[in-house]
N, C-alpha and C positions, 0 to 999 in steps of 0.2 A: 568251182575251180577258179583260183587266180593265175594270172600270170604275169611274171617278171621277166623285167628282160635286161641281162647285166650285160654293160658296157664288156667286163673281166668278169673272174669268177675264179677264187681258186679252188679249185675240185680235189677229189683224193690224188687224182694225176695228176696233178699240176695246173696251170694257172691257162684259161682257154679264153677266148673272145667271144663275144657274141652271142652269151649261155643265155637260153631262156630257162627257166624254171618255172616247173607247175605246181602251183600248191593245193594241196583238196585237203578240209580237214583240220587243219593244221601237221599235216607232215608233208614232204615234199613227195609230188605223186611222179616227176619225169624232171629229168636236166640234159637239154642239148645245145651242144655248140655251136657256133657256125649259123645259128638263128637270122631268120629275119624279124626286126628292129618289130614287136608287139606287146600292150599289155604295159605295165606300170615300168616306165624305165627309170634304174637304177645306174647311174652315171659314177664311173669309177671304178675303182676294185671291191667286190663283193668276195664276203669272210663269210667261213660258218660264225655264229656266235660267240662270245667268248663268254668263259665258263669262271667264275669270280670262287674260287673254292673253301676261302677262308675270310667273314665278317664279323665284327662286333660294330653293328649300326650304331646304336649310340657313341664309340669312341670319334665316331664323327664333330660332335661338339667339342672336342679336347684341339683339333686343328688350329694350330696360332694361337694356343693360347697353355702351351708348355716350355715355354723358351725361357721366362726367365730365371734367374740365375744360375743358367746354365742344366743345374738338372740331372739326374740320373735314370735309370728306367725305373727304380725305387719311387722315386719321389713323383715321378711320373704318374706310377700308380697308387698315388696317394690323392692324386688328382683326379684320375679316373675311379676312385673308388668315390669320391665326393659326389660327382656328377652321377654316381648308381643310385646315391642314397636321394636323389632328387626325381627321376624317376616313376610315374605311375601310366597305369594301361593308356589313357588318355593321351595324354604325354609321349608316351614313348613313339605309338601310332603316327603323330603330329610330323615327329622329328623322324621317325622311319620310312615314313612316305618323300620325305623330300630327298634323304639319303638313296635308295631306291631309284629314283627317277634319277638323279645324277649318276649311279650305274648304269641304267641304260643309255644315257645320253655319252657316256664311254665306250661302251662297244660290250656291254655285258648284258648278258638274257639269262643267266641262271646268278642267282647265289646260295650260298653253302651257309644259314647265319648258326654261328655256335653261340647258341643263347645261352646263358646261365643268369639272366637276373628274371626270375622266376615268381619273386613273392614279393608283398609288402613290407615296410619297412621292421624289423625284430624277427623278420622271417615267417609271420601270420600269412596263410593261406589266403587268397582272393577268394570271392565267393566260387567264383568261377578258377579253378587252381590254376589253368591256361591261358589265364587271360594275358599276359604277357606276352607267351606266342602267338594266342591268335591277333591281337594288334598286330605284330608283324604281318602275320598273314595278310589282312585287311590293307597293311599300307603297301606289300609286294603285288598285291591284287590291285588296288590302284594304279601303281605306277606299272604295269604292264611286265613285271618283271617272273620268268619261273624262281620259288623260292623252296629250299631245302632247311627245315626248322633243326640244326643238327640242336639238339634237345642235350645240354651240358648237366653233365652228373658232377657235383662240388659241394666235397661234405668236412671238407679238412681245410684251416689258414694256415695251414703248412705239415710239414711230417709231425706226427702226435699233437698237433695245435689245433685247439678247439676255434669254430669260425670266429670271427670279432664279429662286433655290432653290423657292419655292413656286408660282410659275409654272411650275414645268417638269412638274408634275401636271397642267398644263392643255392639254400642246402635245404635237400628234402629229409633227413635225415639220417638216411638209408640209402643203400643202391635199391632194393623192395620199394623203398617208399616214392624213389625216382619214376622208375619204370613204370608203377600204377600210376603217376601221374600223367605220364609220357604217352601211356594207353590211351586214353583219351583222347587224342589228338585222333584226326582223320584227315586222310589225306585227300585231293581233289586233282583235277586235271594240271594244274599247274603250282601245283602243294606237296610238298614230301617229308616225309619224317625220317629222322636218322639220329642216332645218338653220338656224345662225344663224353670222353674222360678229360675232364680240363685238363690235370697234369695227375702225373706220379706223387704231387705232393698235396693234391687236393682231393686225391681219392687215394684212402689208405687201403696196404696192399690184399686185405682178404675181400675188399670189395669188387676188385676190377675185374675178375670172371664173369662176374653176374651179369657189372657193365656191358661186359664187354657179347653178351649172351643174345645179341637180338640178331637180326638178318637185313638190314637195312645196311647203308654206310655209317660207320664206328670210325671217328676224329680224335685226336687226341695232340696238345702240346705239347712235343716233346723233345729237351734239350735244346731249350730256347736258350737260355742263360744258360754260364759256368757254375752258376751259384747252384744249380735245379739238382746238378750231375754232381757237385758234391756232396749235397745233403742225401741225396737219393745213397749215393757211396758210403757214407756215414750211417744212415738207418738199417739198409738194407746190402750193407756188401757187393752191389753190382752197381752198375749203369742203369738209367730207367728204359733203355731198350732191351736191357738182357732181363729185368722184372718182370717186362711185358712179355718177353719169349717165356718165360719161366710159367706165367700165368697162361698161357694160353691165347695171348692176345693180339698176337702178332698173324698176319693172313690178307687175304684180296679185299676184305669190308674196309681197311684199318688203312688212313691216309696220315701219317705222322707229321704236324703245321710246325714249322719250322726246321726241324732237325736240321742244328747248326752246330754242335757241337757232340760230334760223332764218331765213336772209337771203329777202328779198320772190321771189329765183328761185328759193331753194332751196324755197321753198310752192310757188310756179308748177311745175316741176319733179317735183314731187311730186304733184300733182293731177294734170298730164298724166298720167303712167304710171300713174295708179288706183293707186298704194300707200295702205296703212295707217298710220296713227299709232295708237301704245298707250299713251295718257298712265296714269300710276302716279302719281299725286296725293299718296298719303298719305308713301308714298318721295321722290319728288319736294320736297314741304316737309321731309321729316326729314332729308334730306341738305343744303338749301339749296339744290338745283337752280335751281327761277327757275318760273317761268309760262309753259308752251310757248303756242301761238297757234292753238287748241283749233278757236276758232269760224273763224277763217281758213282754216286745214285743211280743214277740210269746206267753207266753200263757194268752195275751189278744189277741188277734189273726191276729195279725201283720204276716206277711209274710216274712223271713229274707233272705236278700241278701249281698254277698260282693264287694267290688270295690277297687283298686288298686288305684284310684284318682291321688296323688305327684307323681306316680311311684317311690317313693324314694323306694320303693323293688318293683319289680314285681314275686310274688310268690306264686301263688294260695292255694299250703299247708302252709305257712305260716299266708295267711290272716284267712283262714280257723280254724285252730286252734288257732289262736287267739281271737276267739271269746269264748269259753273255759277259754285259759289262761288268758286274760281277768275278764272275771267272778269271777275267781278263786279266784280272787288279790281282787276284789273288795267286794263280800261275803264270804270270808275264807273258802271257800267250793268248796269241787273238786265233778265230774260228774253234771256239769253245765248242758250238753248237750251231748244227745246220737252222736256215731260216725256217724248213720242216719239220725238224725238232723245237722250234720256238713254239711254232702256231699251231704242232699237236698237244703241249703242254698247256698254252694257250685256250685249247678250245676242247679240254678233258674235263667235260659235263660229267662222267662218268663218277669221278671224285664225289661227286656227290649227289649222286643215284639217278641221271638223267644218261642212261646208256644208248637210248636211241637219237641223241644228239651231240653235236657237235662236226658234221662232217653236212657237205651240201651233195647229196645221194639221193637217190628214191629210196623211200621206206622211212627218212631220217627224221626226226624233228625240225618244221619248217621255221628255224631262227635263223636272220642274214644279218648281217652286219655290210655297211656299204662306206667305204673310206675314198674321200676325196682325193684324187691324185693334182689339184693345181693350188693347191694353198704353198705359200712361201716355204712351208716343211716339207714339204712332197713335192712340188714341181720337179721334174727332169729324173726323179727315181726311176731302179728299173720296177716295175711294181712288187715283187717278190721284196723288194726292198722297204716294204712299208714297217715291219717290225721291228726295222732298227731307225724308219726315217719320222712315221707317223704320231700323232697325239691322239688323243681323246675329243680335243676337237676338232680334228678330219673327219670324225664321224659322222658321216650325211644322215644315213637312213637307219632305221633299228627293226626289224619285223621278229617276232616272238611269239612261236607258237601259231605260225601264220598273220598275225596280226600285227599291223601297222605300229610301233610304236613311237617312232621319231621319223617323223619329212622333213628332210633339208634343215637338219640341225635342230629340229622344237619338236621339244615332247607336247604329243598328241592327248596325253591326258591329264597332265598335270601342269595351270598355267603359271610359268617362271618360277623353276622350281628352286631358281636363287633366293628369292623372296619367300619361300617357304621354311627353306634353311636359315635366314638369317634372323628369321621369323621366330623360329622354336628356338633356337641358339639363345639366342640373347633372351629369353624367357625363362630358360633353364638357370643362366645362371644368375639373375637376377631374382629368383626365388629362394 
């Protein structure tokens, strides 16, 4: 048994003083308030963890270094597809561990990664067909972090287009051929599998049932761009959320990453089957995506989630209040969304299959997150006030899964993970 003894703590009630917390196990075995001061103190406002629900680890190497001339999300991905084609298990491992630890060192103990770069370069099979995911594994395992391998099915570079050369690393060539692959994966105390349909335009439409067929959490891109929702219009005569109703694919497994561009049934629709949305805010404005329909979503009864995606920021109060700031810009109206409505969307591990976390309860999964209240961004807040005042670096402490992973700002297992970053970066594109 450990115990903790938080300064704050914000509880499913509300925010209390003086909360000890027992940990056995890794789940939280008791939380009371009103404590006297014993056991590992935690100085500040203590969070349950926050829940990263949508990544492409690798687009981490693309940070600063898409700006010039200007740019489109086209050409953008013309960039990111360069840096897929450079890529190998070794490699990826290198740069995923450093990625990783800079999530925890944010305030995040789960992520959601929607892997789709699966194979060697022509699309040839590793010896090992997972070795791509299991590197992730290895470097989410390092870095202390819970990881959800959402396992990306992409068999199409576009509606009726055969993959190009650097797609063909992404395509098993079947949704059959996906899934056996997909089997092979096992999962572990702090490992999960879950599948995702990249987009509407990457899985053509007699496959997404099969996709869509397993019992884990099922991810999918959709209505990121205007461009997705025309062509999907043009092929198939609907929108690609009325495809995915069509198919069967819409329900409580099914978390839609971005849904930014969305017709009044495609929310209707979406709320009926209790799906998720995982807006990515900080991706979303760097690409020029648009302003998905945040507050709509939820009270048609959509379930909100956030995700880091580009990692062009890794910054869980950042993505968080931007779902707010957001709103704000786009309805001329401020109190979009309660502070409790942030930091449940915030901290919905459920998104991707970690249902017994995200709340500081007995029974829960023992992840804390610990936010400094005297840094020059936070001093004089009222503490409820962190989601619109705090960074990523207020982040004092990080515990996951009951274990220690950041004191007082330095990740405990991985040393300076800026130097690991700048490390593999500059290696990658130099090859």
């Amino acid at each position: 048994m450990t115990t903790y003894w938080c300064e704050r703590a914000w509880l499913p009630d509300g925010i209390a003083d003086a909360v000890r917390i027992e940990v056995d196990g890794g789940k939280i075995a008791s939380v009371t308030a009103n404590s006297p001061r014993e056991g590992t103190v935690l100085s500040g406002l203590t969070l349950p963890g926050f829940a990263n629900g949508h990544s492409h680890a690798f687009h981490r190497a693309l940070r600063g270094r898409t700006h010039h001339e200007r740019g489109t999300f086209w050409t953008w991905r013309e960039r990111m597809y360069s840096l897929a084609s450079r890529l190998d298990p070794d490699s990826y491992y290198r740069l995923a561990r450093g990625v990783y630890a800079e999530m925890v060192l944010a305030g995040y103990t789960s992520v959601g990664e929607f892997h789709y770069l699966h194979h060697a370069p022509g699309g040839k099979p590793y010896a090992e067909p997972n070795a791509m995911g299991e590197a992730l594994r290895q470097a989410a395992r390092d870095a202390g972090i819970r990881l959800t391998l959402l396992d990306t099915c992409y068999l199409a570079g576009g509606i009726g287009v055969e993959p190009d050369e650097v797609q063909q690393r992404f395509s098993d060539g079947t949704a059959t051929g996906w899934a056996q692959r997909v089997g092979e994966l096992r999962e572990d105390g702090t490992f999960r599998v879950g599948g995702a349909i990249h987009s509407v335009r990457a899985v053509p439409e007699d496959h997404l049932s099969e996709v869509a067929g397993g019992t884990g959490p099922l991810h999918i891109h959709l209505s990121e761009q205007r461009a997705e929702n025309e062509q999907c219009l043009a092929a198939y005569g609907r929108t690609p959320t009325e495809l995915l109703h069509d198919h069967g694919v819409l329900g409580e497994r099914l978390t839609a990453v971005h849904a930014t561009h969305l017709t009044p049934e495609d929310i209707q629709r979406l709320g009926a089957a209790r799906s998720r949305a995982c807006f990515c805010p900080t991706t979303e404005r760097d690409l020029g995506d648009g302003i998905g329909p945040a507050r709509t979503l939820l009270d048609a009864g959509v379930r909100l989630s956030i995700g880091s995606d580009s990692n062009a920021v890794v910054d869980a109060f950042e993505e968080t209040r931007a779902l707010e700031l957001n709103e704000r810009l786009a309805s001329e109206k401020r109190g979009r969304f309660t502070a409790e409505e942030l930091l449940a969307a915030a901290t919905d591990h459920g998104a991707v299959g970690w249902d017994e976390v995200g709340a500081l309860a007995p029974g829960a999964g023992a992840d804390l997150v610990t936010v400094g209240l005297g840094s020059v961004r936070t001093a004089g807040i009222e503490p409820s006030g962190v989601v619109f005042a705090a960074s990523g670096a207020d982040v004092r402490d990080v515990v996951v899964a009951g274990r220690e992973i950041v004191r007082d700002g330095t990740h405990q297992l991985i040393d300076r993970p800026e130097t690991v970053l700048a490390k593999e970066i500059e290696a990658l594109w130099q090859s």
